[in-house]
matplotlib code that plots the C-alpha trace (Angstrom):
import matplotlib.pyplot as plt

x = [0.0, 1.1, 1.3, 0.5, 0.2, -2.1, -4.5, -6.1, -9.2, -9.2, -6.6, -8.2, -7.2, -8.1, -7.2, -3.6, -3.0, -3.7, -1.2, 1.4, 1.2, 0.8, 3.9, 5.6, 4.8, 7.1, 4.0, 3.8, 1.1, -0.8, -3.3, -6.1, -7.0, -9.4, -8.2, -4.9, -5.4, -4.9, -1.7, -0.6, 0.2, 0.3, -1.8, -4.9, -8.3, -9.0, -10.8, -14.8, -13.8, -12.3, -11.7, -11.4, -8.3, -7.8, -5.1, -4.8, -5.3, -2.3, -0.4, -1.0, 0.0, 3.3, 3.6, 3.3, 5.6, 2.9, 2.1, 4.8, 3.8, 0.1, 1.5, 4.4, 0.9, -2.2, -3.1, -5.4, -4.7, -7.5, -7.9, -11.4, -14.6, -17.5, -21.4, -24.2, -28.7, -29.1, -26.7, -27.1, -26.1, -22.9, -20.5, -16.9, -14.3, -10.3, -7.1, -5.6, -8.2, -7.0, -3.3, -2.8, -1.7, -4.8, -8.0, -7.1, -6.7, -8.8, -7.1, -7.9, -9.0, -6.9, -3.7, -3.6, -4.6, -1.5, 0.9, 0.2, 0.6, 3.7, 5.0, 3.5, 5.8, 8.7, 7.8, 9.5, 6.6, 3.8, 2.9, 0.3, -2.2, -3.7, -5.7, -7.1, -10.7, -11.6, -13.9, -14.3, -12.8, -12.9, -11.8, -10.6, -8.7, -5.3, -5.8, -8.0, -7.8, -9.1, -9.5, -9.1, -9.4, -6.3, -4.0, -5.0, -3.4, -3.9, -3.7, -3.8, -5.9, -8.2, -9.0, -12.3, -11.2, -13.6, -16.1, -19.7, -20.9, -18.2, -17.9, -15.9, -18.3, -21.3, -19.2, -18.6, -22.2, -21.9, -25.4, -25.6, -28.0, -29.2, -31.3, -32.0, -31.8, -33.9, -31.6, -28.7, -25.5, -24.0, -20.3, -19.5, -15.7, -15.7, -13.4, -14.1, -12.8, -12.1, -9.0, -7.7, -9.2, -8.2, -11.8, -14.6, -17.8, -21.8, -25.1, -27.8, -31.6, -34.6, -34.3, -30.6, -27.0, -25.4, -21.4, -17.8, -14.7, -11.2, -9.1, -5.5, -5.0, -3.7, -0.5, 0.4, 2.5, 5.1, 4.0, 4.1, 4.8, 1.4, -0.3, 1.7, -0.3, -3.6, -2.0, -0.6, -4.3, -5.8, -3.1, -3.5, -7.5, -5.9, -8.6, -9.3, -11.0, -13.2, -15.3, -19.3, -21.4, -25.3, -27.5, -31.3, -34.0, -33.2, -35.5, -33.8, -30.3, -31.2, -32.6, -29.5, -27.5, -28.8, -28.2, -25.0, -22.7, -23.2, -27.3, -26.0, -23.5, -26.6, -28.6, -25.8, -25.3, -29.0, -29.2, -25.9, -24.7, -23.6, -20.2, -19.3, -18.9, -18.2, -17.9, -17.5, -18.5, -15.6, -17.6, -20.1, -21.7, -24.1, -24.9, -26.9, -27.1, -27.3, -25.8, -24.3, -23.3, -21.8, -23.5, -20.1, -16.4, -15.1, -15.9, -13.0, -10.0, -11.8, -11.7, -13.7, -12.2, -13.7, -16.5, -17.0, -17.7, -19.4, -20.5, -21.7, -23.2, -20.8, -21.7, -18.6, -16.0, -15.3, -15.6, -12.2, -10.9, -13.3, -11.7, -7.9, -8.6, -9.7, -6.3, -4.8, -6.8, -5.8, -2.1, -2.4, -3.9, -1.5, 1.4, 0.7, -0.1, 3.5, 5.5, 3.4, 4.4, 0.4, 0.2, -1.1, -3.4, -5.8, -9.1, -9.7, -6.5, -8.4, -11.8, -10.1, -10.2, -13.8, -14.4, -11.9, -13.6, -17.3, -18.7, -16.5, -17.6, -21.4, -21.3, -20.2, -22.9, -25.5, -23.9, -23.9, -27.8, -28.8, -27.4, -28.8, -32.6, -32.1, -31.3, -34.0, -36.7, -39.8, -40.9, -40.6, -39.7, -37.2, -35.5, -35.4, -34.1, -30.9, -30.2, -29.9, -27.8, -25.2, -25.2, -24.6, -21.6, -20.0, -20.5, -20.9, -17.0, -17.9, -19.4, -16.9, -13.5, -15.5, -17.6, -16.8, -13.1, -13.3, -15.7, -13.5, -10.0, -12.8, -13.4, -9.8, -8.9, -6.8]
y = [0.0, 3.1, 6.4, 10.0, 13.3, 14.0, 12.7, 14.6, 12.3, 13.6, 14.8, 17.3, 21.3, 22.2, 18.6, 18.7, 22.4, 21.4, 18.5, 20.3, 23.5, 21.3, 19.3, 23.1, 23.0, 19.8, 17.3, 14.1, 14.2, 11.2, 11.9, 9.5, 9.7, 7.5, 8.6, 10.3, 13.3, 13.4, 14.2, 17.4, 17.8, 21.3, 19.9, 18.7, 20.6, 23.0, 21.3, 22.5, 22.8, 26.0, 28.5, 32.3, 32.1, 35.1, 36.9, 35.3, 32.3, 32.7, 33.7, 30.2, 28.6, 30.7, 29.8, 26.0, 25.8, 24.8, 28.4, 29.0, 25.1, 26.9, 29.1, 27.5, 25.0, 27.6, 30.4, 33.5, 36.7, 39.3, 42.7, 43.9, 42.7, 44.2, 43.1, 44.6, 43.9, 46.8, 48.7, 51.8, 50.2, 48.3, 48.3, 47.4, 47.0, 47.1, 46.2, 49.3, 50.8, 48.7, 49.5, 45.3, 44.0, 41.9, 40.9, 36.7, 34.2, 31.4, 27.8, 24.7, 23.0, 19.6, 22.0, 22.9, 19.8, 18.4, 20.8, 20.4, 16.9, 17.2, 19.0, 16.5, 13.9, 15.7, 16.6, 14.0, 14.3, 13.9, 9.7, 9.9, 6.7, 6.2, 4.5, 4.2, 5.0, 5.3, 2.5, 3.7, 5.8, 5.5, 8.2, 7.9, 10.0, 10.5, 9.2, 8.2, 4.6, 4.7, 1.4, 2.1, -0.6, -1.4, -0.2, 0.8, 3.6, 6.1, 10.5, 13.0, 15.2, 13.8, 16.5, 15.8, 17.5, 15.0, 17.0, 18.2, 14.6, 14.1, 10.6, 11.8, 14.0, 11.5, 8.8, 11.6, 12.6, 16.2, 17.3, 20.1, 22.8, 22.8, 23.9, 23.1, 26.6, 25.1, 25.6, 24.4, 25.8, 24.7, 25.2, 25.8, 26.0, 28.0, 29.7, 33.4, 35.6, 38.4, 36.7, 36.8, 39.3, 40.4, 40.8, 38.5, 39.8, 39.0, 39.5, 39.1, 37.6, 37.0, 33.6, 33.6, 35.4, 34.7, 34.7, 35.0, 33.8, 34.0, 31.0, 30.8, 29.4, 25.3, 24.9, 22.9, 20.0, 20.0, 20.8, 19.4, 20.8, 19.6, 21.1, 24.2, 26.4, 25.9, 26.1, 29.5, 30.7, 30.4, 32.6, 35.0, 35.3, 35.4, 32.9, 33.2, 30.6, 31.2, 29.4, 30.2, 30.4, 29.9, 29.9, 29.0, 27.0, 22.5, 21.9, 24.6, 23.5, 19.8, 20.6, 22.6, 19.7, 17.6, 19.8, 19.5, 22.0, 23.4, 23.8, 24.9, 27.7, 29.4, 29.1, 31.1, 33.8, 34.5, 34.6, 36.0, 40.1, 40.9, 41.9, 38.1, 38.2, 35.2, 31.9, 27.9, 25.8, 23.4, 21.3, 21.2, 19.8, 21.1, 20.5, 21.5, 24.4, 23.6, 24.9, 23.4, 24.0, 22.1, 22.4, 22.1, 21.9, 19.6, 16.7, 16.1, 15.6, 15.9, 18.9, 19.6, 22.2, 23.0, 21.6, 19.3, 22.2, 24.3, 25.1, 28.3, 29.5, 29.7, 33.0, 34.6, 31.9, 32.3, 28.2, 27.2, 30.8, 30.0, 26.3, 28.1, 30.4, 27.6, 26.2, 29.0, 29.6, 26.1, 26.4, 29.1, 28.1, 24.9, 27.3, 29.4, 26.7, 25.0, 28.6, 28.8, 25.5, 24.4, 20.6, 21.4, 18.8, 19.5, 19.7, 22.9, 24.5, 22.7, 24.7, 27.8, 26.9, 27.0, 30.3, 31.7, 30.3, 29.8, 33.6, 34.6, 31.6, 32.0, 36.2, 35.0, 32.6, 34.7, 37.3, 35.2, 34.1, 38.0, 39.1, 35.8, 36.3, 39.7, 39.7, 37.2, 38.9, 39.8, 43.1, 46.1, 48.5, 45.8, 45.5, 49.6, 49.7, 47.3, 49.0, 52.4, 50.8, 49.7, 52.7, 54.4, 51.9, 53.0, 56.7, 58.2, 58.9, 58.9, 55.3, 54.1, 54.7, 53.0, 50.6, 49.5, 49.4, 47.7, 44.9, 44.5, 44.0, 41.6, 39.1, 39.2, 37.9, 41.3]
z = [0.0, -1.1, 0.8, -0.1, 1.4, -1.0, -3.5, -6.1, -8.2, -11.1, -14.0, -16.1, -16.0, -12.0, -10.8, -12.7, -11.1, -7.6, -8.1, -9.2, -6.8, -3.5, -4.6, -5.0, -1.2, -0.8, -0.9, -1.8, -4.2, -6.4, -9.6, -10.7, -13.7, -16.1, -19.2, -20.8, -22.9, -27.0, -27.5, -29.8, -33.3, -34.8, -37.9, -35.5, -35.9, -33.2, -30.0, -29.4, -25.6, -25.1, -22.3, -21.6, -19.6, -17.6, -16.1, -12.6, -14.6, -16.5, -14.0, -12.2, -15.0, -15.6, -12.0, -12.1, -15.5, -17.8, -19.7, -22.1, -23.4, -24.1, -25.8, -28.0, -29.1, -29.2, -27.3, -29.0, -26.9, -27.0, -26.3, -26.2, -25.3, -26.8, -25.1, -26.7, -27.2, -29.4, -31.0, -30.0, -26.1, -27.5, -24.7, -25.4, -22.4, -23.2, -21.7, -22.1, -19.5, -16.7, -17.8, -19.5, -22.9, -23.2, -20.8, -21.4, -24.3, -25.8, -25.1, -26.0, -22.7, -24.4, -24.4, -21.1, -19.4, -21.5, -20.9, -17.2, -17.8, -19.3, -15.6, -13.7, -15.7, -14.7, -11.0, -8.5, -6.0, -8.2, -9.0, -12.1, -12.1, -15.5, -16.4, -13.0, -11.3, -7.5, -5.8, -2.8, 0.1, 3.8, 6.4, 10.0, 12.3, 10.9, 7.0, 4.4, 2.4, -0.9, -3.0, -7.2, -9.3, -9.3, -5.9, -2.8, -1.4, 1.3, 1.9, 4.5, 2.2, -0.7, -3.4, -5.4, -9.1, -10.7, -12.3, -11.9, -11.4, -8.8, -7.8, -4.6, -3.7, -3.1, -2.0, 0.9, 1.2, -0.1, -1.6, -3.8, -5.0, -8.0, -11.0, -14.7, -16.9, -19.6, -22.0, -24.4, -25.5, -29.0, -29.7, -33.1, -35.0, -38.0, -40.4, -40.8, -43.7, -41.6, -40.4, -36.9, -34.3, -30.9, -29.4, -28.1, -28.0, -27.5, -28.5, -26.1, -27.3, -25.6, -26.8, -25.0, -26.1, -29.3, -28.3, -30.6, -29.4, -31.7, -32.1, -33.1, -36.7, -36.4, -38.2, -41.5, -41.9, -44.3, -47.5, -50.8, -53.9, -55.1, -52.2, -51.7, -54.3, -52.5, -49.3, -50.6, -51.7, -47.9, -46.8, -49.2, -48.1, -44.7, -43.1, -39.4, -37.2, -34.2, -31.9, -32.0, -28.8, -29.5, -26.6, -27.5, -25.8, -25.6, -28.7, -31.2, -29.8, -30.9, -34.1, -35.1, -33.9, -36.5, -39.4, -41.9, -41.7, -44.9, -43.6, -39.8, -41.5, -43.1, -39.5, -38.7, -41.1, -40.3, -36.6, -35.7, -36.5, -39.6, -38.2, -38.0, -41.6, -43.9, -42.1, -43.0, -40.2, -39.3, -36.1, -33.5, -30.2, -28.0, -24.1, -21.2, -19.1, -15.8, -12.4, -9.2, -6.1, -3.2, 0.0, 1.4, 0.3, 2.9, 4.2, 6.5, 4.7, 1.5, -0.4, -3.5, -6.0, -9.1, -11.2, -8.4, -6.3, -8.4, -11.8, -13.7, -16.5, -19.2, -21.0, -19.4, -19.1, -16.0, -15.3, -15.0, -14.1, -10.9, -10.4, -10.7, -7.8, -5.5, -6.6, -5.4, -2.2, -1.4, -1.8, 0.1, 3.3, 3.3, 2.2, 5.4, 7.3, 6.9, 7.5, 10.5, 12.1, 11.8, 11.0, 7.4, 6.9, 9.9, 9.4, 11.0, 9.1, 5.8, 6.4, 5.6, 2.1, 1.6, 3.5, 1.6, -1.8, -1.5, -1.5, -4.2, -6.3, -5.4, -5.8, -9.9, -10.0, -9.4, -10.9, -14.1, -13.1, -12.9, -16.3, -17.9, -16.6, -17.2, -20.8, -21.4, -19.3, -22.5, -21.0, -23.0, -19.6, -18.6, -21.8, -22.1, -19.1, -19.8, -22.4, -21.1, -18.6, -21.1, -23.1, -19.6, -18.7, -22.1, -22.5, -19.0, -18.4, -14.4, -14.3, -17.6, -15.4, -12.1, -12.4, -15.7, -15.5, -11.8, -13.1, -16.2, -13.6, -11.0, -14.4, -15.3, -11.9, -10.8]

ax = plt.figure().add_subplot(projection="3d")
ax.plot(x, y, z, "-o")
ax.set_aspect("equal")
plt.show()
């Protein structure tokens, strides 16, 4: 039987983090993980799974090694982002007001759960288990045991990273609330003929928000002579790819799942603004909308970080931003903790986490909840009234360098 300071269930994106900064702390740390992620190639398609990675995001994964991977593979920087219902009430936010070189990029999820990876490989006090899948765990004073299907081994500290069906977290008895927003989102890749941009931006509808993310361009294999010409003619119309957002009620979302591309890139052209231009639709996939949240973080010595914890509406992207600060949080209470003398891995010394997590994490729920009704509310008054809000966000210079510029620097993580 093996022995860890620390077990995290799950490898993906927050799981992989937590790994790798409690071992920065001198832990002994173990990652279970069912499956290994696609490797790279600079030729693949661009994944549907993206993320808005933010500042304090970034700076986590400069931190932990994994960042300058991202970016050598695929990272799209941008600049602005532009929200808007009618046109006259556009609303654009920019780096430059909150004194940065860009508000976050667009990353393949894939990509940065690999380039973690790829530190955990090298990291003498992190042990990887995959393919592997917890059983069962039991706790008692000092430990907890947990059978996988094929070791047993036992922690101090068990991290639930598993997701928003986290096995840990009902094998520990952690309920969650919970509610269905009636709704689907469909990702869509496309290739734009207004080639790359340095903005995200999005549309809001009573029948839900229309979003636009940029996406770095994949690279080419070698060419061929044969091939070179054409290869030569899509650079010269400077073709940019992007990934689609399209919000809309389950039965809409399903029907437009079941189109051809050809059929879904004219669905397109009519529902979204003009100033997406030209696109070809590359892929799709569509899921839920739903949100979760924990009724507790800690059961013991088991923690639950990320999707496991909570999840959020995704208009914003703020998901995994939200999963990296309880990474942080985390390795901070343990980091204090040790340079305190503390015994890190007490369970009063654990709780600290979650009060340092949960409000935060619930204030961008609802937050996300009250801009998502709110948009979609039918009343006339209600609708007005949004608007002129917007339009006052973006040309009153009083509320433009307060409120606007210190909500811009509280998404970005600053």
């Amino acid at each position: 039987m093996s022995d860890f300071d620390c077990v995290v269930i799950g490898g993906g994106m927050v799981g992989a983090a937590s790994a790798l900064a409690l071992a920065e702390q001198g832990l002994k740390v173990a990652v279970i993980e069912k499956h290994q992620p696609d490797t790279f190639a600079n030729e693949q398609a661009l994944d549907l799974r993206v993320s808005a990675i933010s500042l304090s995001s970034q700076y986590l994964l400069e931190q932990l090694g994994a960042w300058s991977q991202v970016k050598e593979w695929r990272a799209c920087p941008y600049k602005r982002l532009g929200v808007w219902e009618q046109e006259y009430a556009y609303t654009e936010f920019n780096a430059q007001d909150i004194e940065q070189k860009h508000l976050g990029h667009i990353v393949e999820n894939r990509l940065i759960q690999l380039a973690l990876w790829q530190q955990i490989a090298a990291h003498d006090r992190v042990s990887l288990f995959c393919p592997e899948s917890l059983v069962n765990l039991e706790q008692d004073n000092d430990k907890v045991t947990l059978t996988l299907s094929q070791h047993t081994i036992t922690a101090k500290l068990v991290i639930g990273a598993d997701g928003a069906n986290s096995q840990v977290r009902k094998l520990v008895n952690i309920g969650i609330t919970a509610w269905d927003y009636q709704q689907s989102a469909m990702l869509i890749n496309v290739e734009t003929t207004l080639g790359q941009q340095d903005i995200t931006w999005q549309q809001f509808f009573p029948t839900g928000p229309v979003a636009f993310l940029p996406l770095s361009k994949p690279l080419s294999k070698p060419l061929s002579k044969q091939s070179l010409a054409s290869k030569q003619d899509e650079h010269k119309k400077n073709v940019g790819y992007a990934s689609l957002v399209w919000y809309h009620q389950r039965d809409e979302i399903k029907r437009l799942s079941l189109l051809s591309n050809a059929q879904l890139q004219q669905e397109v052209l009519a529902h979204f603004p003009k100033r997406l231009g030209e696109i070809k639709v590359i892929d799709k996939a569509a899921f839920p909308l739903t949100r979760r949240h924990a009724n507790s973080y800690q059961n013991n010595r088991v923690l639950l970080l990320g999707d496991a914890a909570h999840t959020i509406n995704p208009m914003a992207g703020q998901g995994v931003n939200l999963g990296f600060k309880d990474v942080v949080a985390l390795q901070n209470v343990i980091a204090s903790a040790i340079a305190e003398g503390k015994c890190w891995h007490n369970i009063e010394v654990l709780a600290h986490y979650e009060k340092m997590r949960r409000k935060d994490n619930l204030l961008m729920q609802s937050t996300m909840d009250a801009l998502y009704f709110s948009f979609s509310h039918p009343s006339p008054l209600v609708k007005l009234l949004r608007n002129i809000s917007l339009f006052a966000i973006n040309k009153l210079p009083v509320v433009n360098s307060t409120i606007k510029n210190k909500a811009l620097a509280y998404a970005c993580g600053l």
